[in-house]
Each structure stands twice: as C-alpha cells, then as structure tokens.
C-alpha positions as CSV (number, residue, x, y, z in Angstrom):
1,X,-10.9,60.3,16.0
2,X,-14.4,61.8,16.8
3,X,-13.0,61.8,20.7
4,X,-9.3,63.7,19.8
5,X,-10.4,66.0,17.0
6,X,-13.7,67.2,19.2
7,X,-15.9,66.5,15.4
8,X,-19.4,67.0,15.9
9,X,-21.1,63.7,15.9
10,X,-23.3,64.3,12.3
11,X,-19.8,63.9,10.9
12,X,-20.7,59.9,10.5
13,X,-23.6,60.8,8.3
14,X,-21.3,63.5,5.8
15,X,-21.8,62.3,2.3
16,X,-18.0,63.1,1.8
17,X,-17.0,61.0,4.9
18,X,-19.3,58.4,4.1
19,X,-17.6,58.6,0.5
20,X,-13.8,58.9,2.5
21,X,-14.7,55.6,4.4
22,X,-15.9,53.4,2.0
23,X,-13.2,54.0,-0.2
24,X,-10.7,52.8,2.5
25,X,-12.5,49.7,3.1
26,X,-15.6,49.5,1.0
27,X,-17.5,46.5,3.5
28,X,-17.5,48.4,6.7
29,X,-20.9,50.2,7.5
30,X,-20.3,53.7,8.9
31,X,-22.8,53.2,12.2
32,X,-25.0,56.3,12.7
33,X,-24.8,59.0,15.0
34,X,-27.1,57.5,18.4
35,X,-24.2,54.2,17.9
36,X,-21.6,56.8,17.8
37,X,-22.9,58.7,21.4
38,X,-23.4,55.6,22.9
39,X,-19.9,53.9,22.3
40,X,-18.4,57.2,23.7
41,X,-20.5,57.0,26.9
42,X,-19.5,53.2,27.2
43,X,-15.2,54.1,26.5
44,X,-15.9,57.6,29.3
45,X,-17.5,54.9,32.1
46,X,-15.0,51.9,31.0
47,X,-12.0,54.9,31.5
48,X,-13.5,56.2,34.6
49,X,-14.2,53.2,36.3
50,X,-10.4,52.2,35.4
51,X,-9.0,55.3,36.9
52,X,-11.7,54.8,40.1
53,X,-9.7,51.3,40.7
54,X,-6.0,52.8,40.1
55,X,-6.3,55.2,42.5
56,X,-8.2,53.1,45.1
57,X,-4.8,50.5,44.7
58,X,-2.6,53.6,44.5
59,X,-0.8,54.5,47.7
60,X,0.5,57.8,47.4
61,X,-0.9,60.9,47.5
62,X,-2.8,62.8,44.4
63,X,-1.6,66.7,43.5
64,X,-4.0,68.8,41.7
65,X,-3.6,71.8,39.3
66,X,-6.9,73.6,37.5
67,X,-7.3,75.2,34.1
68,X,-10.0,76.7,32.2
69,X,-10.4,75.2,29.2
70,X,-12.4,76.1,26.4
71,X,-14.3,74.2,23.7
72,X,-13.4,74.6,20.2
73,X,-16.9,74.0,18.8
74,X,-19.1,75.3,21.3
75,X,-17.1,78.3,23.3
76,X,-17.9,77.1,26.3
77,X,-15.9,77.5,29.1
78,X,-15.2,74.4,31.4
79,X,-12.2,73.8,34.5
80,X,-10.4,71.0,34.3
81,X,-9.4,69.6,37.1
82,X,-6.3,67.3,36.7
83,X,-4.7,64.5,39.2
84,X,-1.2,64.0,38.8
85,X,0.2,61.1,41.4
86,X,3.0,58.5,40.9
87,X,1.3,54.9,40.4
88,X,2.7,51.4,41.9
89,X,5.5,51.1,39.4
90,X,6.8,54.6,40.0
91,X,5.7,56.0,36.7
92,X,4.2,59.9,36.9
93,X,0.3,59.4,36.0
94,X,-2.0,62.3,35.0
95,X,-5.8,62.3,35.0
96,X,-8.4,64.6,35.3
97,X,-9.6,63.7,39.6
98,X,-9.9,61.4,45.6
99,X,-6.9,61.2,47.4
100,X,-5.5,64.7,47.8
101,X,-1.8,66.1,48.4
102,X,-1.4,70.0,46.5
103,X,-4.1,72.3,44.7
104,X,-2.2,74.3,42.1
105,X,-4.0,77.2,41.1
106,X,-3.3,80.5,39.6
107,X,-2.9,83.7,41.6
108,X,-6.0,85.6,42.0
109,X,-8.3,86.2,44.8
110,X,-11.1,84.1,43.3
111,X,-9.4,81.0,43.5
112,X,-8.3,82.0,47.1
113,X,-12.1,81.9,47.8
114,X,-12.2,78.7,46.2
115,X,-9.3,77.2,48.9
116,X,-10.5,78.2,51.7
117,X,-14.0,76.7,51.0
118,X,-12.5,73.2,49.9
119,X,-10.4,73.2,53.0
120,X,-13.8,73.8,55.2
121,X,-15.2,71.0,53.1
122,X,-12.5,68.4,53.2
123,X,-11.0,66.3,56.3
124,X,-7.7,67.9,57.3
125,X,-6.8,64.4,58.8
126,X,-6.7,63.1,55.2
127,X,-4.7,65.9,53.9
128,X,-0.5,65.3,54.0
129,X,0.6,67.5,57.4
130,X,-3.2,69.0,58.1
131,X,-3.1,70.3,55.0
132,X,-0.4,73.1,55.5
133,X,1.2,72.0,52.2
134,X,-2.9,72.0,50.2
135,X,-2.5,75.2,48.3
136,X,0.6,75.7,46.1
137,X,0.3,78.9,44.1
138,X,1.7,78.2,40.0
139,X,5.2,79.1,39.7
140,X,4.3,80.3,36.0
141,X,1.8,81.9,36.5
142,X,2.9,84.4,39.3
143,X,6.3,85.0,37.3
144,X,3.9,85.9,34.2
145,X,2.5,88.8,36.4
146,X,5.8,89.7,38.2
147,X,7.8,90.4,34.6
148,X,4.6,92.0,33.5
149,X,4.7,94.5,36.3
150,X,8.4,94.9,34.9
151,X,7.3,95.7,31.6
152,X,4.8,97.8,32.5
153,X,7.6,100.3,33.2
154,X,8.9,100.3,29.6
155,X,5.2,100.5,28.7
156,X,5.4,103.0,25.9
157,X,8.5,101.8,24.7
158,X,6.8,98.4,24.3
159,X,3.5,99.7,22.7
160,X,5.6,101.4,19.7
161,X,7.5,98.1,19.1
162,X,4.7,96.7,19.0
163,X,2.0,98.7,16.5
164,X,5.4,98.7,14.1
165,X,5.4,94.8,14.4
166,X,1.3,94.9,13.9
167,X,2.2,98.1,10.8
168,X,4.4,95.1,8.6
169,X,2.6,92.0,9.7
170,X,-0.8,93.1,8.8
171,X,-0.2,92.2,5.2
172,X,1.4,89.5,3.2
173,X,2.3,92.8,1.2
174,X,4.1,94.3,3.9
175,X,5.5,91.4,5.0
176,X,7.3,90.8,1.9
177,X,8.5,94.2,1.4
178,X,10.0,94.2,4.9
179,X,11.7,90.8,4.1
180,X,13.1,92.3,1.0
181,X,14.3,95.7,3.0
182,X,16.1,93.0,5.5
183,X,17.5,91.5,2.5
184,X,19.4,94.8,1.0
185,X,20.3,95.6,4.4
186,X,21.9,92.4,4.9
187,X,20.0,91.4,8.1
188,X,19.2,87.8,7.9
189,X,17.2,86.0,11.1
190,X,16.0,82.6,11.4
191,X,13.0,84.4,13.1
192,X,9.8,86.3,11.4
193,X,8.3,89.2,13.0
194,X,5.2,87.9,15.3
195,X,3.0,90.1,16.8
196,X,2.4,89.2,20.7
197,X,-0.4,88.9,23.0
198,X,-0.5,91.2,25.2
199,X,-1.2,89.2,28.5
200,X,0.9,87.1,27.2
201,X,5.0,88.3,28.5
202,X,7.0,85.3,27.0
203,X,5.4,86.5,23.9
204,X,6.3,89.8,24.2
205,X,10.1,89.0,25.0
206,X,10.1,86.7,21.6
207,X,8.3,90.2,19.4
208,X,11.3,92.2,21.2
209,X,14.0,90.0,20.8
210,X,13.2,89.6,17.0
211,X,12.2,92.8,16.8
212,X,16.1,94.2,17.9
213,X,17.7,92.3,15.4
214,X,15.7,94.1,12.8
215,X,15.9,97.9,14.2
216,X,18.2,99.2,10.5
217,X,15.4,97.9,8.4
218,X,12.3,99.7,10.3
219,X,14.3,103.0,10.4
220,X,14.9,102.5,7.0
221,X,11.0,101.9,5.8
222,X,10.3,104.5,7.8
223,X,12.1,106.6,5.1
224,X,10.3,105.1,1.9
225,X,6.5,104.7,3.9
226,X,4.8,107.7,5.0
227,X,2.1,105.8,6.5
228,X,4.4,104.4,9.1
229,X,4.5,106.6,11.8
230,X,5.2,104.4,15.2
231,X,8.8,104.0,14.4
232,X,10.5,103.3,18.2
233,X,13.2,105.9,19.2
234,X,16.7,105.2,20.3
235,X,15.9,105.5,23.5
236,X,13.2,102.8,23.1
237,X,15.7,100.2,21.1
238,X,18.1,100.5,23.8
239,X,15.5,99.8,27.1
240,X,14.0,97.2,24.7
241,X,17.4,95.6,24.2
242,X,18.5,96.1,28.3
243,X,15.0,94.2,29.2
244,X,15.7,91.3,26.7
245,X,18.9,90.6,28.2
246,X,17.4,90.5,31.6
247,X,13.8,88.4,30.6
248,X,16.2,85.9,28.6
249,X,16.9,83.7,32.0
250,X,12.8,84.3,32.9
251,X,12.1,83.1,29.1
252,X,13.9,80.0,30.1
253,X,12.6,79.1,33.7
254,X,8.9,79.3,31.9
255,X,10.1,77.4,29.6
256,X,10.8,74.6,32.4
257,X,7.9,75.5,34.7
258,X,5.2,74.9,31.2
259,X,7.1,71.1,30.4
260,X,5.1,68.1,30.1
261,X,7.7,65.9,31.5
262,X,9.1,68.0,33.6
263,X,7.9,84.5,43.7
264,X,5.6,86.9,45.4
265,X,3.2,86.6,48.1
266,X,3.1,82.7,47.5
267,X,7.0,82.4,48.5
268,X,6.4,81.8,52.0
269,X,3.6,79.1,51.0
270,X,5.5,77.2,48.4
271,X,9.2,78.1,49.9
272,X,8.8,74.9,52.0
273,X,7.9,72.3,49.7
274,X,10.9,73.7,47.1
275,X,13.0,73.7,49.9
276,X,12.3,70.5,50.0
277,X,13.1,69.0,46.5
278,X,15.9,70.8,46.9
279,X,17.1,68.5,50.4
280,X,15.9,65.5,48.4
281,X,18.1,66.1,45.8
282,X,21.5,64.4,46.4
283,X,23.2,66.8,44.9
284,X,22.5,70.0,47.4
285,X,20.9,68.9,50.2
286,X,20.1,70.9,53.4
287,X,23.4,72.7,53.1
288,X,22.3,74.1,49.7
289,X,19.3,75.4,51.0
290,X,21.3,77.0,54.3
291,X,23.7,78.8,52.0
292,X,20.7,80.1,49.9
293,X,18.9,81.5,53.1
294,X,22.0,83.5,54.2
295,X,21.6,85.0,50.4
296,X,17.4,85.7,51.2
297,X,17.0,86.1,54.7
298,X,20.3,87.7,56.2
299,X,22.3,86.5,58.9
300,X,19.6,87.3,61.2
301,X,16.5,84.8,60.1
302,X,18.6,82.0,58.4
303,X,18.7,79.4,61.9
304,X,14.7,80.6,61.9
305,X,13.7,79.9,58.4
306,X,16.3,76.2,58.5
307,X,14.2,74.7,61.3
308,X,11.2,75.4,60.2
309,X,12.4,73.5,56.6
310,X,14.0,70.8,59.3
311,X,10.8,70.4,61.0
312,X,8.7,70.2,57.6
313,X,11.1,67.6,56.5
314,X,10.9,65.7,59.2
315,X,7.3,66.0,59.6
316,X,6.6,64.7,56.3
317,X,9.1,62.0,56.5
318,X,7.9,60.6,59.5
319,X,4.2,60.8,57.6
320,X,5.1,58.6,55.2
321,X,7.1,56.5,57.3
322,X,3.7,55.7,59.6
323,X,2.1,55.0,57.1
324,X,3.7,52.3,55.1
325,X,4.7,49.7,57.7
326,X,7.1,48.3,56.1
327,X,9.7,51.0,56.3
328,X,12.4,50.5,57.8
329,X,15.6,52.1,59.2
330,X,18.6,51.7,56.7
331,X,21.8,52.6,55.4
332,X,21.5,52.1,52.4
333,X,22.5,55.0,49.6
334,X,20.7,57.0,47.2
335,X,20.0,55.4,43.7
336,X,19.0,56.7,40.6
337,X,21.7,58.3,39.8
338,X,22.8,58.7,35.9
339,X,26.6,59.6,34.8
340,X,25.0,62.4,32.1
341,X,26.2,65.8,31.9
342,X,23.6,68.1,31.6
343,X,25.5,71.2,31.5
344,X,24.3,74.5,30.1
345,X,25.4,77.0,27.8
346,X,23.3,79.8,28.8
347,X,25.5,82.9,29.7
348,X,22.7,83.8,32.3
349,X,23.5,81.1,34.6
350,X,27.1,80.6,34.9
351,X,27.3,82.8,38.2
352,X,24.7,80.7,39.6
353,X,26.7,77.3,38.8
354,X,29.8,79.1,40.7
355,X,27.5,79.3,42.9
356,X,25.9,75.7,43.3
357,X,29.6,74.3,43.1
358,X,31.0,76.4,46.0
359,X,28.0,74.9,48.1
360,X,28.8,71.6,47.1
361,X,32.1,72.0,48.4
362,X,31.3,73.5,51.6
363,X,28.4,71.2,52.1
364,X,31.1,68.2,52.2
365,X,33.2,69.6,55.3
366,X,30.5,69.9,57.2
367,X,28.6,66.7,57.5
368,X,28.1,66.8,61.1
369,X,24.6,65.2,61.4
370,X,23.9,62.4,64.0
371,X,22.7,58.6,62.1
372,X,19.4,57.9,64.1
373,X,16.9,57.6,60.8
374,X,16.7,56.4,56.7
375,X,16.3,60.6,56.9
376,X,19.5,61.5,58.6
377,X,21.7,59.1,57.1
378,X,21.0,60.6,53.8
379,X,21.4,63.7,54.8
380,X,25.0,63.0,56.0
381,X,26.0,61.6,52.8
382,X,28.4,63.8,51.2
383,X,26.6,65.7,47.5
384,X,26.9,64.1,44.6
385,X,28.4,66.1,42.0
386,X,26.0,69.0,40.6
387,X,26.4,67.6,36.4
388,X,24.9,64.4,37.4
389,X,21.4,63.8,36.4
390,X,19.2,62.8,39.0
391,X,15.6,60.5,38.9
392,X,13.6,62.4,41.7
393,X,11.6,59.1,41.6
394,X,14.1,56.4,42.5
C-alpha cells in the first residue's frame, strides 16, 4: 500500500494509522519505519532479479518507449524507461528495462540527440536489421502537434471559447446558474463544461465539442451578465463546429494509440514497420499496402516504395528465421483467427471501410506469388474477411 499509493514511510508511526490498524486486527504490531525501507529494498531486488532471469530465458526481442514521470510527493522529475516484449507463452509483458528491438520516444530534437548517442554506444549486430528499425517516433505524440498546428489557425476563435468556458467554470456559483440557463433553454447534455489544457488538443476538442451544444445559453448570459464579455461570434461557432467534425476521427485514433491493451517527418521512419503489421495481418496483406501507396505516393514511386517494404519484410523474416533453428518451411495457415464482428459506427470511417473492402477484393484476383518460403505461402493466401478479429500474436 506504502508501494501503490507513494505514502511517505512515517505513515507506520501516525497515531491515527496506528489507531486504523489495530482496530482491524488488534494483535499485529505495526513494524516501524527502518523495517518498512528495508522490506521494500528486499521486494525491488527480489522483482528485479525476477525480471533479470525472464528476460535472459526470453527469446524475442525487447521494444522500448520513455516518459517523464513525476513524483507526487517530492516533484521530482524522473524517465521511465519501459520494456515491453512478448514472454515464452506469448503473453505481452511490460517492465521498466537488455535485449533491444524499438526506442519510442517523443518528437523533439533532444531526444534525437539522445538516439544517436545510444546507437554509438550500443552493438548494431545485436540490434533487429543493424538497427534501421531502433528509433520509432510516438504516433500520439506527433499527431498531438500536427492538430495543434491545425488549431493554431482558429487560434482566436479557440481562445474566446475558451476564457467563456474558464468565465462559468470558475465558480460553483456560475456553474449553477449556467446549468439553470441550459435548463430554461431546454439544452440538456450528458457533458459539463471543462476547461482544457492548453497543450493538451484532445482536450480542447472535448471543451469545443461541449462547448457547441451549449452556444443558446452563453448568448443568452451574455444578455443578463455584464461581466461576461468573451462571448464567441458566429463566425467563431461555426469554424469551432467545422473543426470538431474534422478532429472527431483524430479524437478516436488517440484514443487507440494511448490503450493499454492495445505522420510528419517520422513517416518515412516508422512507414516500414506499419507497413508491416499491416502484411502480417491476414486480412490486407501486401496488396493492402500496394493499393495505399498508389493513394500516397502516385503512380510514379509505388514499385519504389513496395520493394523497399518487400525487402524489409523479407529481411526481418529471414532474421528471425536464423535465428530460431527450429523453423521450418511449411504450409500450414494462419491461426488466431476469431468469428467477432468488430464493426464500427463512426460516420468518419465508412469511406475508409469501402475502401479496405474493395482491396480485399482486388487483393484475391491477384495472388500471383511463387511458394518457396513459410513467408510466401502466406502471402498467397487469399484475405480473410476485414470484420474478423485477428490475434497479432498467434
């Protein structure tokens, strides 16, 4: 509890949890605080020995992302570095860091710095393909500052939105006589008003999107409150409302990106290795990604950019195939595979499913490739269809 809750050790010795204690189980002596420190050095070395020994029997590779995190208690700012690798019985396995694959760091020129040093420091033999896949920039992040660039535009527009959001939040006062305005009006929402942070774009598109469905009642305060005096114009309302339409879909992907189970200048960087979840996945293959390169690159680049997926691929492929002796050519088929529907409702992506289906069915007429590999026999399956649920792990 000490551990989870970060409570300062002199917490054993607190009359009141002294009291709390004995009255759940009035024969157990509360140790003191020097016990305390040294069982939690004794659990951090029994733990780190433990995940020492996993990853020494572990097989596959280790992918890293970093974080600054800061203390609760103290303020002090620490980076966490944590290993995320899939362990002998297939199950995903996070812990904070030997065995390298992918450092996932945010975009900015500081941590740039901090790649190139590690990749002077490290062994590009022990790296996965010379370590051209080590630095993977964070999906999240760089969409954070490619919508915030967007925004930017609106910027005015935005900042009044806001300060009226900040004008009838400030208060329990003012909050309640805005709920009570919404209330004559009629408006009802399932969603308060909630000030955003400003570095912060997902929360910005939330304040907006609220924000809209309550546009009657802050023109109609702004008739019975003099004091309020950032009321958004029309004009504002109706680039706020075009924006929220069009940040609904980005709302969503970080949504995916920040799950626990679950581009810019780093799009020729990472483009390879999402290429290649995407060939991995039975249901698109490399005919998915050749239809989405006409869309990106033209006519004129598309046989470029393929083979130079093809040959990452490959490359990795025959990688792992060196090393684990005991792979072996076969035809057998891809497993995993669940009979789920996952389809969506979101309006947002209905062109892009029209999309993924007309691949699908051009992908199956042309499965032309030659049987020589485990590789290229899966790759001349024909797709599985696109509302099947897939385990990327089996």
């Amino acid at each position: 509890m000490i551990i989870i809750h970060e409570y300062p050790l002199s917490i054993v010795e607190h009359h009141g949890f002294r009291k709390f204690v004995g009255g759940l189980q009035p024969l157990f002596k509360v140790p003191c605080r020097n016990t305390i420190k040294s069982d939690i050095f004794k659990i951090y070395d029994f733990e780190r020995q433990k995940t020492f020994k996993m990853l020494e029997k572990n097989t596959s590779r280790v992918a890293i992302t970093t974080d600054m995190w800061t203390a609760s208690n103290q303020k002090k700012g620490f980076m966490a570095l944590m290993a995320h690798f899939i362990d002998q019985n297939w199950n995903m396995q996070s812990r904070i860091m030997r065995k390298l694959s992918t450092l996932t760091v945010d975009n900015c020129t500081t941590n740039d710095a901090i790649i190139n040093i590690l990749l002077d420091k490290l062994p590009l033999g022990s790296l996965a393909m010379g370590g051209r896949l080590f630095h993977m920039g964070c999906c999240a992040h760089v969409l954070n500052l490619i919508v915030q660039d967007g925004l930017s535009v609106i910027g005015d527009g935005i900042e009044r939105i806001r300060d009226s959001v900040a004008f009838w939040t400030v208060s329990p006062k003012r909050d309640q006589k805005f709920e009570e305005a919404a209330r004559q009006l009629g408006i009802s929402s399932t969603k308060k008003l909630a000030l955003d942070c400003k570095t912060c774009w997902n929360s910005t598109y939330l304040m907006t999107s609220v924000a809209i469905t309550c546009k009657d009642v802050f023109q109609c305060l702004k008739q019975r409150d003099s004091q309020y005096t950032s009321l958004p114009t029309e004009r504002d309302w109706e680039f706020a409302k075009e924006i929220c339409n069009r940040l609904q879909l980005f709302y969503e992907v970080t949504v995916m990106f920040s799950g626990s189970s679950l581009t810019s200048i780093y799009w020729y960087v990472i483009h390879g290795i999402m290429g290649m979840a995407a060939v991995l996945d039975p249901r698109y293959k490399l005919k998915f990604v050749e239809l989405l390169f006409h869309v990106l690159y033209g006519e004129d680049r598309v046989a470029v950019e393929l083979e130079k997926l093809k040959e990452l691929v490959y490359s990795l492929f025959q990688e792992y195939e060196c090393n684990d002796p005991g792979v072996k050519d076969n035809n057998q088929s891809v497993s995993g595979i669940s009979s789920r529907s996952s389809a969506s409702s979101s309006n947002h992506r209905v062109e892009f499913i029209k999309l993924l289906s007309n691949i699908a069915s051009i992908a199956n007429q042309h499965n032309d490739l030659g049987c020589t590999t485990e590789l290229d026999n899966y790759l001349k399956e024909k797709l599985l269809p696109k509302d099947m649920e897939v385990d990327s792990l089996l």
